[in-house]
DSSP file (Angstrom, degrees, kcal/mol; ACC not computed):
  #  RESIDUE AA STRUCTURE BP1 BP2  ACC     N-H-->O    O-->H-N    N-H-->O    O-->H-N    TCO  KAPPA ALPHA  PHI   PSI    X-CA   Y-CA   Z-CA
    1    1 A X              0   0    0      0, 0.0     2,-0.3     0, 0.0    69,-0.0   0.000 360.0 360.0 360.0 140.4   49.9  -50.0   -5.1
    2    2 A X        +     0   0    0     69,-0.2     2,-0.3    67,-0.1    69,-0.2  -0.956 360.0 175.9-118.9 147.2   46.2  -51.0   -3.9
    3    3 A X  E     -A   70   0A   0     67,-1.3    67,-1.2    -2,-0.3     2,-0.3  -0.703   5.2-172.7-124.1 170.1   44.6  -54.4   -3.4
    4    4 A X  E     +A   69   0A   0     -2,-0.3     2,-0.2    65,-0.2    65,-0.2  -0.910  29.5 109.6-159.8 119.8   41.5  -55.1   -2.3
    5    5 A X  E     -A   68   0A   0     63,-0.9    63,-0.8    -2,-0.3    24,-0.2  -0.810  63.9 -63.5 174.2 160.0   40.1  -58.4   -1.5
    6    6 A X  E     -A   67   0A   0     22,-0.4    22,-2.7    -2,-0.2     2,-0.3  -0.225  46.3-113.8 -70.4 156.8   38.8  -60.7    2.1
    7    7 A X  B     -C   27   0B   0     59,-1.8    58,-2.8    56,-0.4    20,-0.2  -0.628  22.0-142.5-105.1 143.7   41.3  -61.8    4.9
    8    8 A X  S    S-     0   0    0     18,-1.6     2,-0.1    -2,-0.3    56,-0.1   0.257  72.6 -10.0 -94.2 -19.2   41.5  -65.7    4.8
    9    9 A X  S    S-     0   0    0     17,-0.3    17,-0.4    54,-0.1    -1,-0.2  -0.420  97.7 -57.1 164.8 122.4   41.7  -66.2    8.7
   10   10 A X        -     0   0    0     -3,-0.2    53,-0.2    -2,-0.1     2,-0.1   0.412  65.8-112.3  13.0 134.7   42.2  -64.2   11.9
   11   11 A X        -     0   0    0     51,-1.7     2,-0.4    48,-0.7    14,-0.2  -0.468  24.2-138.5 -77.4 169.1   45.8  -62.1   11.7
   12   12 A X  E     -D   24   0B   0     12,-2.6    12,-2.0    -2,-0.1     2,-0.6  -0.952   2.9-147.3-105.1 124.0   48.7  -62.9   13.8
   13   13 A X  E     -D   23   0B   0     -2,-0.4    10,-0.2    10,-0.2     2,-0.1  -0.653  21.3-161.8-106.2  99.4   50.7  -60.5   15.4
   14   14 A X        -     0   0    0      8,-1.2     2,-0.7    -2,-0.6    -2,-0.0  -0.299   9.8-145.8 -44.3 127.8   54.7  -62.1   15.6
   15   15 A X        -     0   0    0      6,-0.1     6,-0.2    -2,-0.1     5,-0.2  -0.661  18.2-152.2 -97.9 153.6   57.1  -60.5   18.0
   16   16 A X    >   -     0   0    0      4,-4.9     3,-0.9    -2,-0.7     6,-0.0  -0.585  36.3 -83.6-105.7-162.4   60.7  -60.7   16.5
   17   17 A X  T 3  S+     0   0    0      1,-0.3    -1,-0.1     2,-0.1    -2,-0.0   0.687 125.8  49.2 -88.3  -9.0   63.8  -60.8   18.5
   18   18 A X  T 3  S-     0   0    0      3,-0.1     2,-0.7     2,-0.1    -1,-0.3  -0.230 118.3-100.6-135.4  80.1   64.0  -57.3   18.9
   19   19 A X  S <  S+     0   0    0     -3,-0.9    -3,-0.6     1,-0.3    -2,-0.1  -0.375  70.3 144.0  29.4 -13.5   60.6  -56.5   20.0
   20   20 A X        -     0   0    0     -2,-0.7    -4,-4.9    -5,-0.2    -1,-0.3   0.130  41.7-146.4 -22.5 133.4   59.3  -55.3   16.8
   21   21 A X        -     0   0    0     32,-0.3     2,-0.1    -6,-0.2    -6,-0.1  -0.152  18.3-174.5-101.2-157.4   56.0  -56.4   16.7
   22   22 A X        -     0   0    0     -2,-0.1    -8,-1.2   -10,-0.1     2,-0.7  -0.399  16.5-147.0 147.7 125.5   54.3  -57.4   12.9
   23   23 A X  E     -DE  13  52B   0     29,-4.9    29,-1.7   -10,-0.2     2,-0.4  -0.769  20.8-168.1-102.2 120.7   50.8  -58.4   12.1
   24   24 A X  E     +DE  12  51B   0    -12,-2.0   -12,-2.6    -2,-0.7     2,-0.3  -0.950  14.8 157.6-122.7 146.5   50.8  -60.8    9.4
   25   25 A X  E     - E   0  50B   0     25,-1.3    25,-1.0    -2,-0.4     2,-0.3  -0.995  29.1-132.6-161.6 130.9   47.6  -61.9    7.4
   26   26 A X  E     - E   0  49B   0    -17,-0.4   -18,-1.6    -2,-0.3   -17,-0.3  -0.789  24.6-167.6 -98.5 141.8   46.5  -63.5    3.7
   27   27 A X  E     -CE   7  48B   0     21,-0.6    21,-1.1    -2,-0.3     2,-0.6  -0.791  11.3-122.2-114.3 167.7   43.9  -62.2    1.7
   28   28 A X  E     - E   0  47B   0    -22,-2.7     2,-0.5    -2,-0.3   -22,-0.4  -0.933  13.9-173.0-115.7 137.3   41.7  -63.2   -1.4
   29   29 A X  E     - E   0  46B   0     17,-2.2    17,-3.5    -2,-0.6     2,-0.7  -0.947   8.0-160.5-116.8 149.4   41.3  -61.9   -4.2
   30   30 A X  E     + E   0  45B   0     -2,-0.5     2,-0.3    15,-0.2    15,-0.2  -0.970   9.9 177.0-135.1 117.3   38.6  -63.3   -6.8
   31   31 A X  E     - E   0  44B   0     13,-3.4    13,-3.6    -2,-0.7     2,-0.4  -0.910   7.4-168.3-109.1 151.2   38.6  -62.5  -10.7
   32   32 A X  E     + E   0  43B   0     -2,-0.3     2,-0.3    11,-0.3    11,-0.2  -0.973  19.0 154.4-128.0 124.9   36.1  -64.1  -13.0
   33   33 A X  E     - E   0  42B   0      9,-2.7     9,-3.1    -2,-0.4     2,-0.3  -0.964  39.2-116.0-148.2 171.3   36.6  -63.8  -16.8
   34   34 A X        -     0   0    0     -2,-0.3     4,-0.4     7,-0.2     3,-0.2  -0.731  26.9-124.1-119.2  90.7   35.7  -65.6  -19.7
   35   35 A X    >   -     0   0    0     -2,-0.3     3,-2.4     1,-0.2     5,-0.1   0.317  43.8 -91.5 -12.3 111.8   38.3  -67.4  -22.0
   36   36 A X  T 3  S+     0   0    0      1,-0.3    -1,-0.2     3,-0.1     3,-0.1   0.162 116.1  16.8 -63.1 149.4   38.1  -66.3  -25.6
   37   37 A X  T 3  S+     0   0    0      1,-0.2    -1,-0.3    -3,-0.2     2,-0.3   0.574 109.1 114.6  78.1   1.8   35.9  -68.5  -27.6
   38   38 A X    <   -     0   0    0     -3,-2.4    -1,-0.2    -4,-0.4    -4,-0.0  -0.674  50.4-162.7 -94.2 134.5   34.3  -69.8  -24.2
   39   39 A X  S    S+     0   0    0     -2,-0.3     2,-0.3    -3,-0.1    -1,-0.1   0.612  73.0  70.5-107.8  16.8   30.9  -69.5  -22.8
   40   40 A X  S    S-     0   0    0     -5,-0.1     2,-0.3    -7,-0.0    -2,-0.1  -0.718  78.8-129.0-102.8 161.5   31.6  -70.4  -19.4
   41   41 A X        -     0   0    0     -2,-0.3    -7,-0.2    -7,-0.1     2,-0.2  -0.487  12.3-140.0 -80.4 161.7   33.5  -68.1  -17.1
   42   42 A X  E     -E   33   0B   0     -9,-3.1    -9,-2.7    -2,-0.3     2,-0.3  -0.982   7.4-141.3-125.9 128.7   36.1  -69.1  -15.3
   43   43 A X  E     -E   32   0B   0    -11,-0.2     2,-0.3    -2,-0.2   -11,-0.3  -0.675  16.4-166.7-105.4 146.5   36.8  -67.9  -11.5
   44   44 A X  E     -E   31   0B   0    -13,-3.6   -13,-3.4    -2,-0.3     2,-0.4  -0.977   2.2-162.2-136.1 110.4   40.4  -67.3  -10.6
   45   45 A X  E     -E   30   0B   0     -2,-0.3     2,-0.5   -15,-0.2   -15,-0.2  -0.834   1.2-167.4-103.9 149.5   41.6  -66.8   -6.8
   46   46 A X  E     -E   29   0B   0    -17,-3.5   -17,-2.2    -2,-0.4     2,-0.5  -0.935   6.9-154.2-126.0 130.7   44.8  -65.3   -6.0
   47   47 A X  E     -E   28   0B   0     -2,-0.5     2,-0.9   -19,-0.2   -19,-0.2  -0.882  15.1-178.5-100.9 109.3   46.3  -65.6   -2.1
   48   48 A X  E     -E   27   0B   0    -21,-1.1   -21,-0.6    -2,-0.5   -23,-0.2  -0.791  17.1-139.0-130.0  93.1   48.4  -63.0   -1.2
   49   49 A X  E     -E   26   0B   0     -2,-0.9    43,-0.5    41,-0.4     2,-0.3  -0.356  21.6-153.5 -62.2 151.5   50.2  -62.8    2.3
   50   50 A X  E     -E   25   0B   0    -25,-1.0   -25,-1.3    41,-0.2     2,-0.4  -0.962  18.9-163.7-130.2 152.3   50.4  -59.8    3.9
   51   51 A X  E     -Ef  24  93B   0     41,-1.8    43,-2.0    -2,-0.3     2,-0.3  -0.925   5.9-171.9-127.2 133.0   52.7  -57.9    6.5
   52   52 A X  E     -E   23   0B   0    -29,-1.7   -29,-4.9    -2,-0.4    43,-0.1  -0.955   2.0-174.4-125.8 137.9   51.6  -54.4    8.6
   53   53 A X        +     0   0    0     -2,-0.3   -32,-0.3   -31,-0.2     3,-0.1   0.785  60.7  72.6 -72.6 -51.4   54.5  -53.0   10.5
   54   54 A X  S    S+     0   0    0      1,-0.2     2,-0.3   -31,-0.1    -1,-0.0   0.481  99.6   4.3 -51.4 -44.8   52.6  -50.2   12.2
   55   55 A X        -     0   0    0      1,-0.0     4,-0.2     2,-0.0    -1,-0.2  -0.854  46.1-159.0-158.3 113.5   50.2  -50.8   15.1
   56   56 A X  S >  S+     0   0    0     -2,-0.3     3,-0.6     2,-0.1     4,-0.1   0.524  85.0  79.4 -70.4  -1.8   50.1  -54.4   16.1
   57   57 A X  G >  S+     0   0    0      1,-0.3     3,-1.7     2,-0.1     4,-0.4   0.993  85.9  66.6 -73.4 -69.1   46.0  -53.2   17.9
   58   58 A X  G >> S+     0   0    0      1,-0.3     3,-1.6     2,-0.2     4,-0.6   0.519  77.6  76.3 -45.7 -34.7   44.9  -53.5   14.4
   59   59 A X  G <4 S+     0   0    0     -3,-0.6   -48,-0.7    -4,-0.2    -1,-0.3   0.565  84.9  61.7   9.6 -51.8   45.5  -57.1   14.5
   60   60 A X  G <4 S+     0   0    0     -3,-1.7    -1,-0.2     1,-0.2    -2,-0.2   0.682 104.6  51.9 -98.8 -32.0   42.2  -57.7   16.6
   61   61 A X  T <4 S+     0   0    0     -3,-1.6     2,-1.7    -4,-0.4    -1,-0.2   0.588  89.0  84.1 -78.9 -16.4   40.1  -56.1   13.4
   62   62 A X     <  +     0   0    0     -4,-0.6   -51,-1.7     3,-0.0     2,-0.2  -0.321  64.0 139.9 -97.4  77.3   41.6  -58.4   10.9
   63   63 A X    >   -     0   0    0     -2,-1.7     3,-1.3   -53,-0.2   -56,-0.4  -0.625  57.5 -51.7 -97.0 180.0   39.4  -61.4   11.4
   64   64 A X  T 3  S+     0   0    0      1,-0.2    39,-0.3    -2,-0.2   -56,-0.2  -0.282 115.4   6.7 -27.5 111.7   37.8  -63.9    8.9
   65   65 A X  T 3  S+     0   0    0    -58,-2.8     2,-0.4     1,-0.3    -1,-0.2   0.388  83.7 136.2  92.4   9.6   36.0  -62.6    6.1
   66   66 A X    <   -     0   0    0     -3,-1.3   -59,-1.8    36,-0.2     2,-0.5  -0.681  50.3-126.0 -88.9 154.7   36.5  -58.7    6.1
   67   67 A X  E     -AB   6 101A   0     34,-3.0    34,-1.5    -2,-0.4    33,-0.6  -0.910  28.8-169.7 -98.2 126.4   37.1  -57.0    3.2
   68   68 A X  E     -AB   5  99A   0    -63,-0.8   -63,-0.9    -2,-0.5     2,-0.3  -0.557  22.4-151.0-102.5 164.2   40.2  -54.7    3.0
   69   69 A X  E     -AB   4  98A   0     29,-1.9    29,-2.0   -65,-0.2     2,-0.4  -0.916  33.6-159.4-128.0 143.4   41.5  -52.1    0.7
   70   70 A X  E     -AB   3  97A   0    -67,-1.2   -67,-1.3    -2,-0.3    27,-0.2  -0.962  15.4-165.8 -95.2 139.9   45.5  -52.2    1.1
   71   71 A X        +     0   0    0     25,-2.2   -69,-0.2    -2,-0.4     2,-0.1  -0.087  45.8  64.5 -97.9  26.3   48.0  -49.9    0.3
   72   72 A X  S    S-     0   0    0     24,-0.1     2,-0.3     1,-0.1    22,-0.2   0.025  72.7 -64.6-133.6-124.9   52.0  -50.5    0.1
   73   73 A X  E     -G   93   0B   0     20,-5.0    20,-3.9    21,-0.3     2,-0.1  -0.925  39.4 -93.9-157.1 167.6   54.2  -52.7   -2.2
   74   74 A X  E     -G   92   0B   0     -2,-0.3     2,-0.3    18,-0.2    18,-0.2  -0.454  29.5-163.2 -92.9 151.4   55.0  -55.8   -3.2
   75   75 A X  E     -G   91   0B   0     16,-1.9    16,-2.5    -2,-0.1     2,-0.3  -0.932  10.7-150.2-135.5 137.9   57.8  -57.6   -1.5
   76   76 A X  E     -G   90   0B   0     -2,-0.3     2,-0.3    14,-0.2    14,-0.2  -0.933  10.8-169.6-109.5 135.6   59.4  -60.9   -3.3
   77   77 A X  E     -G   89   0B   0     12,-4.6    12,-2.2    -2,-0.3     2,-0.4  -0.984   3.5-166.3-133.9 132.1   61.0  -63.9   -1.1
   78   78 A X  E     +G   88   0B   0     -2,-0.3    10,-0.2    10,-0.2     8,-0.1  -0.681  17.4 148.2-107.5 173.4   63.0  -66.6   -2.8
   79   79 A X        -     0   0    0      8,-5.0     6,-0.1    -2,-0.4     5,-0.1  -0.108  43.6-106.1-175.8  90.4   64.1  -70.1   -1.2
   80   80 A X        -     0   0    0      4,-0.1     6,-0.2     1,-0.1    -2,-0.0  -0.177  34.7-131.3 -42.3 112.5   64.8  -73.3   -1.6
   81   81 A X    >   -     0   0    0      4,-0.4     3,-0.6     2,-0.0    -1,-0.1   0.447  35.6 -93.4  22.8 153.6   62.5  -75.8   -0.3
   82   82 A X  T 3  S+     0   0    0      1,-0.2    -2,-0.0     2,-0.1     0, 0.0   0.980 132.4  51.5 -71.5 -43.4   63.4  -78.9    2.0
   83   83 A X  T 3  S-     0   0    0      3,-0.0    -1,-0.2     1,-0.0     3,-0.1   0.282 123.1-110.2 -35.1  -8.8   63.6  -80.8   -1.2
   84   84 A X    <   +     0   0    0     -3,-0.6     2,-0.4     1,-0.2    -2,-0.1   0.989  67.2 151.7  68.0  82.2   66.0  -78.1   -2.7
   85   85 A X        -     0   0    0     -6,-0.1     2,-0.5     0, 0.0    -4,-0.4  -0.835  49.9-121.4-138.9 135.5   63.3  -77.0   -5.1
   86   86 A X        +     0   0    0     -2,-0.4     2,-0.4    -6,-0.2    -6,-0.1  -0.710  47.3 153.8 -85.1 159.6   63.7  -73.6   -6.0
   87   87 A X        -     0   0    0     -2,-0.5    -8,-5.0     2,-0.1     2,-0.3  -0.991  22.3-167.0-160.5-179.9   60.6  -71.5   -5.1
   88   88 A X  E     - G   0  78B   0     -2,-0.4     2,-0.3   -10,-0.2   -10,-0.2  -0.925   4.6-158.2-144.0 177.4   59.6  -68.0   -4.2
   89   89 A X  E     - G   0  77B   0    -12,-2.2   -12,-4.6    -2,-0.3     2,-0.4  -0.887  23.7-121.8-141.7 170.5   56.2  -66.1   -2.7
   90   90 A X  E     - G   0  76B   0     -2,-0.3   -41,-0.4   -14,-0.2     2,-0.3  -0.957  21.5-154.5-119.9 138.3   55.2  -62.4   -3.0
   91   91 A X  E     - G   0  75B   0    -16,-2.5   -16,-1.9    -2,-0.4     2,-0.7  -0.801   6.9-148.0 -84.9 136.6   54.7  -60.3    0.6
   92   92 A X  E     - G   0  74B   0    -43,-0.5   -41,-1.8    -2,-0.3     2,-0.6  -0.964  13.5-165.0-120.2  98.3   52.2  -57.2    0.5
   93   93 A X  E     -fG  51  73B   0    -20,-3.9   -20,-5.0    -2,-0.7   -41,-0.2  -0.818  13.5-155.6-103.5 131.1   53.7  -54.7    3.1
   94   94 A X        -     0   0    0    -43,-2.0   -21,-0.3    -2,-0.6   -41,-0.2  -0.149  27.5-174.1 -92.5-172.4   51.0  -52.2    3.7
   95   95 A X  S    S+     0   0    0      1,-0.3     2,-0.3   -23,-0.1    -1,-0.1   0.224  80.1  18.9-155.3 -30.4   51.4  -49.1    4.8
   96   96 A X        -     0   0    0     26,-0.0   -25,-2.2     2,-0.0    -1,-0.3  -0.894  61.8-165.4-156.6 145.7   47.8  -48.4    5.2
   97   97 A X  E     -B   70   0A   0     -2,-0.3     2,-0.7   -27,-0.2   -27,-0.3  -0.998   4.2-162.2-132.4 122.4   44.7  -50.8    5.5
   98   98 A X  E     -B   69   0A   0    -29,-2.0   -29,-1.9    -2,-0.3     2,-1.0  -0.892  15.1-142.7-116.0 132.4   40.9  -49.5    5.1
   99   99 A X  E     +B   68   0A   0     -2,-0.7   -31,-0.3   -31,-0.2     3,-0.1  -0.775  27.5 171.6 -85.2  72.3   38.3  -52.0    6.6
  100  100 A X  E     -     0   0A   0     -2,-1.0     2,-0.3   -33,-0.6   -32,-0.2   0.839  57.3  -4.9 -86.8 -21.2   35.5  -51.8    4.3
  101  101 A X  E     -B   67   0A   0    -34,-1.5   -34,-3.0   -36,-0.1    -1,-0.2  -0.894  59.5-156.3-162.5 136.4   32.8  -54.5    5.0
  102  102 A X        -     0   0    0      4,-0.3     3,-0.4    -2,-0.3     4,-0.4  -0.813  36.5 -89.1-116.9 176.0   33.1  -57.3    7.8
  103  103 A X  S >  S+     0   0    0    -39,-0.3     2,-1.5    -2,-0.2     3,-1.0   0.345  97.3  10.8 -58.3 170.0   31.0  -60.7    7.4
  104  104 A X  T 3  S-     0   0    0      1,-0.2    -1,-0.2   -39,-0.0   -39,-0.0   0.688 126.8 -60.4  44.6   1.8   27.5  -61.3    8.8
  105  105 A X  T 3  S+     0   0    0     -2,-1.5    -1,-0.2    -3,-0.4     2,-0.2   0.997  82.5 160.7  66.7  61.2   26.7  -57.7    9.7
  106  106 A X    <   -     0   0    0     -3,-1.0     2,-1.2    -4,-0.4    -4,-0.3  -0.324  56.6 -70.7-111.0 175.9   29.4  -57.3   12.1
  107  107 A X        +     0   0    0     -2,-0.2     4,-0.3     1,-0.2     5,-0.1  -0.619  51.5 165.2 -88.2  87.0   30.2  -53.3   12.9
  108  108 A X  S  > S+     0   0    0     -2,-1.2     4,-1.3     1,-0.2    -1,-0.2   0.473  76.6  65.2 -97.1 -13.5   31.9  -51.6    9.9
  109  109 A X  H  > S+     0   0    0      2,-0.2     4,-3.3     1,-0.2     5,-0.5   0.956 107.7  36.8 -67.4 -68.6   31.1  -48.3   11.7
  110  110 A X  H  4 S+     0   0    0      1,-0.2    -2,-0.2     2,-0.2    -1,-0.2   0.730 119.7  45.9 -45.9 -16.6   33.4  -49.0   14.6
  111  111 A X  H >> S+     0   0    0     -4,-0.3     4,-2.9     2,-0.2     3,-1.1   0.822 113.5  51.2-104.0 -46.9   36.1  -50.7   12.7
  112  112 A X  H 3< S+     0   0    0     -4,-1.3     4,-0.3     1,-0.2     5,-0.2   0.959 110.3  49.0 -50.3 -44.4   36.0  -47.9    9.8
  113  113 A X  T 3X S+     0   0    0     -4,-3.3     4,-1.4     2,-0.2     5,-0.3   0.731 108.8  52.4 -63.6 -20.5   36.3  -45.2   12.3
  114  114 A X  H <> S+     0   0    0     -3,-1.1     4,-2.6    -5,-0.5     5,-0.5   0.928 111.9  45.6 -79.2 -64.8   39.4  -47.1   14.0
  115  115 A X  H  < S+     0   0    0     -4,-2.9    -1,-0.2     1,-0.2   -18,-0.2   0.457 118.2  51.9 -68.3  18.0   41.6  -47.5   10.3
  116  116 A X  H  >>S+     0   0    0     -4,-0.3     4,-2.5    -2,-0.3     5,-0.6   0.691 110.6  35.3-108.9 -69.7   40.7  -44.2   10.0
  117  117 A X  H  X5S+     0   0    0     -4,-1.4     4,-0.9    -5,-0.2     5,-0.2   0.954 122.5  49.7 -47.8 -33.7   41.8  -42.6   13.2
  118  118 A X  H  X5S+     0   0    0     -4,-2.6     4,-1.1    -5,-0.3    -1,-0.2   0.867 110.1  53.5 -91.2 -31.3   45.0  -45.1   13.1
  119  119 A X  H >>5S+     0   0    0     -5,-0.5     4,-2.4     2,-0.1     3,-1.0   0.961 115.2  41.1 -51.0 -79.1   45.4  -43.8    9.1
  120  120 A X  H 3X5S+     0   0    0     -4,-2.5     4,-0.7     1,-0.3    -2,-0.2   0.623 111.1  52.5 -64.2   7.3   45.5  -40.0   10.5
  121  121 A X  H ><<S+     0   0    0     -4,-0.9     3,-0.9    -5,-0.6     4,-0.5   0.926 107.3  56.0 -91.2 -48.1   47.6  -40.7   13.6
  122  122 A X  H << S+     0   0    0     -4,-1.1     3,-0.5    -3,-1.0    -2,-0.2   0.942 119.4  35.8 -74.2 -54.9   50.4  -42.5   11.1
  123  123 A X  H 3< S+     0   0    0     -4,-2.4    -1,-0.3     1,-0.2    -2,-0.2   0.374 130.7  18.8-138.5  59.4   50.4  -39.4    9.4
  124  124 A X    <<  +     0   0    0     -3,-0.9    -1,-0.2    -4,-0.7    -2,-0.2  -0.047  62.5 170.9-150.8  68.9   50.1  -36.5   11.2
  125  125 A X  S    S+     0   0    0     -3,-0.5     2,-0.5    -4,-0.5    -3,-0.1   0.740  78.1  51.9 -53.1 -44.0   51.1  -37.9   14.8
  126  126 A X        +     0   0    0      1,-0.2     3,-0.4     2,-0.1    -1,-0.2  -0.892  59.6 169.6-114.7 108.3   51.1  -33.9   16.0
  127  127 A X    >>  +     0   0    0     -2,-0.5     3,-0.9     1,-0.2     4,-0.6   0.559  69.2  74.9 -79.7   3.7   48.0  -32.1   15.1
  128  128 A X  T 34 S+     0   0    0      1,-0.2    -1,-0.2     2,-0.2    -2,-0.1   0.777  97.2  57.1 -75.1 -20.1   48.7  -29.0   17.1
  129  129 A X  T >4 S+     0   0    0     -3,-0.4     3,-1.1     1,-0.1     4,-0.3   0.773  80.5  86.0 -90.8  -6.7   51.1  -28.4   14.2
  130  130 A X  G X4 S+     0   0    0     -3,-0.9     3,-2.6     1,-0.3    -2,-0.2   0.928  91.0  49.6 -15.9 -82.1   48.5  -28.6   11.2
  131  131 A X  G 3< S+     0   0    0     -4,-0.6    -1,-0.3     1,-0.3    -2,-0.1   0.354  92.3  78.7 -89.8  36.1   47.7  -25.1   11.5
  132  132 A X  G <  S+     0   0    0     -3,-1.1    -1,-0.3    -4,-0.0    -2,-0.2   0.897  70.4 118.0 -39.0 -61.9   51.2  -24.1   11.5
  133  133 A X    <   -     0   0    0     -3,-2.6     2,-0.1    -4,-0.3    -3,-0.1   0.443  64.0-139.8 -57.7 135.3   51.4  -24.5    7.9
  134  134 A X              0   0    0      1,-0.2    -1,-0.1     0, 0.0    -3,-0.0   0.393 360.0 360.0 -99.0  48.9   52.1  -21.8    5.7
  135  135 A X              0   0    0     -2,-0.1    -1,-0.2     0, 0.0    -2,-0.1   0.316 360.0 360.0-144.4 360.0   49.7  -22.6    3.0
């Protein structure tokens, strides 16, 4: 599955108890449509936490206001509330993250070339074996 939409406020990277690191981060997404029979639009934002497993360095690229493309799947968590209220959220666990534009005219060169190299390391960690291949 891909989303696309801006990160909502610096990531975090959490260590858990057995050292696993995890960079967790919310994005926005914005629709606008117009309601049948309407002539105003209406703007719809949808907030979507997110989890990367993979390289807690990437952390340090996910600030305020860049725009991402994600890649992975939706994760559902349900729970009861202090109130016993039933509720649930959805998790977006990437797999891959593309950096497409950051705010302000901040350096999309540097940061593209980083989810890029950090894309092709995840999967092909040994290039010497590339031209192995027997195709």
């Amino acid at each position: 599955m891909e989303i696309t939409g801006r990160v909502t406020a610096d990531a975090k990277v959490n260590t858990l108890q057995d050292e696993r690191q995890v960079v967790n981060f919310t994005i926005a997404i914005n629709d606008y449509y117009k309601p049948k029979g309407s002539t105003e639009g209406k703007q719809l934002t949808t907030f979507i936490n997110c989890s990367y497993w993979i390289s807690a360095k990437l952390a340090e690229r996910l600030t305020k206001g860049v725009l991402v493309q994600l890649y992975g799947r939706i994760g559902v968590q349900a729970y009861n509330n202090m109130d016993g209220n039933a509720r649930a959220s959805l998790t977006f666990h990437c797999n891959t993250i593309k950096i497409l534009a950051t705010p302000k005219g901040g350096n999309t060169e540097q940061q593209s070339s980083y989810a890029t190299a950090n894309y092709q390391q995840q999967n092909n960690p040994n290039p010497e074996t590339a031209d192995d291949l027997p195709f």
